[in-house]
N, C-alpha and C positions, 0 to 999 in steps of 0.2 A: 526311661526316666534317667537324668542323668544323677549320678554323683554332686556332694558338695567338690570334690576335686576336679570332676568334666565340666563345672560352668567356669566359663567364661565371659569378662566383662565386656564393657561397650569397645565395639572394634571401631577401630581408625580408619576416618574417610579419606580414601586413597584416592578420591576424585577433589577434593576439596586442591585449589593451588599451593596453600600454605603445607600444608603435608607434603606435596609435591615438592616444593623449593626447599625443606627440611631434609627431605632423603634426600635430592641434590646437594646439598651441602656435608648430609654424612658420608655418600658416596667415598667423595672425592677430598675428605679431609682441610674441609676449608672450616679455618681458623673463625671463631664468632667471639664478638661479644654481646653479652645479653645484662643490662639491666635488671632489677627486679626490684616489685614494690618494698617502700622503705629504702630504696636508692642504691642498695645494693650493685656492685657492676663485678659482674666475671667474665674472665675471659679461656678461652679454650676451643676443642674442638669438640663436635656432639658423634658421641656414640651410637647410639639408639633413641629412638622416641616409641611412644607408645599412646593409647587414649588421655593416658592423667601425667605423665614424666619425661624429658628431657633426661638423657644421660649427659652430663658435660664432662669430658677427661681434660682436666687443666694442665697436668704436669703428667711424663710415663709412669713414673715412679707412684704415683700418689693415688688413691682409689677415687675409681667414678663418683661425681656428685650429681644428685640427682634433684631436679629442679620440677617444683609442681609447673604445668603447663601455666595455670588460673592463675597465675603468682610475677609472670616475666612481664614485662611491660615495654618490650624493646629487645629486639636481637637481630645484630648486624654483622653480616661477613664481612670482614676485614682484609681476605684474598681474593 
């Protein structure tokens, strides 16, 4: 039986393409911008993703923003 700290949530479909084009894009540090509901527009480069999150690093300096996945409505490489 595990632990409440051994569960872990829904894992990321690594066969899906969009998953796929996301790590491609974190790999290799290509620049995005994403939209998001309410018109919101950032731009940056994405860190991590995971089931429910987007990391987006906009600036070095500045901490990771984390963007709910359910919430983007638009995210475009710009390199």
């Amino acid at each position: 039986m595990q632990s409440h700290f051994e569960q872990r949530g829904p894992r990321l479909d690594t066969t899906s393409p969009s998953v796929r084009h996301l790590q491609e894009l974190i790999r290799h540090s290509t620049q995005v911008s994403i939209a998001m509901e309410g018109g919101e527009q950032l731009r940056g480069t994405l860190r991590w993703q995971d089931a429910d999150f987007l990391a987006l690093q906009q600036q070095s300096e500045l901490p990771l923003v984390l963007l709910n996945r359910s919430k983007v409505v638009l995210l475009r490489a710009l390199g």
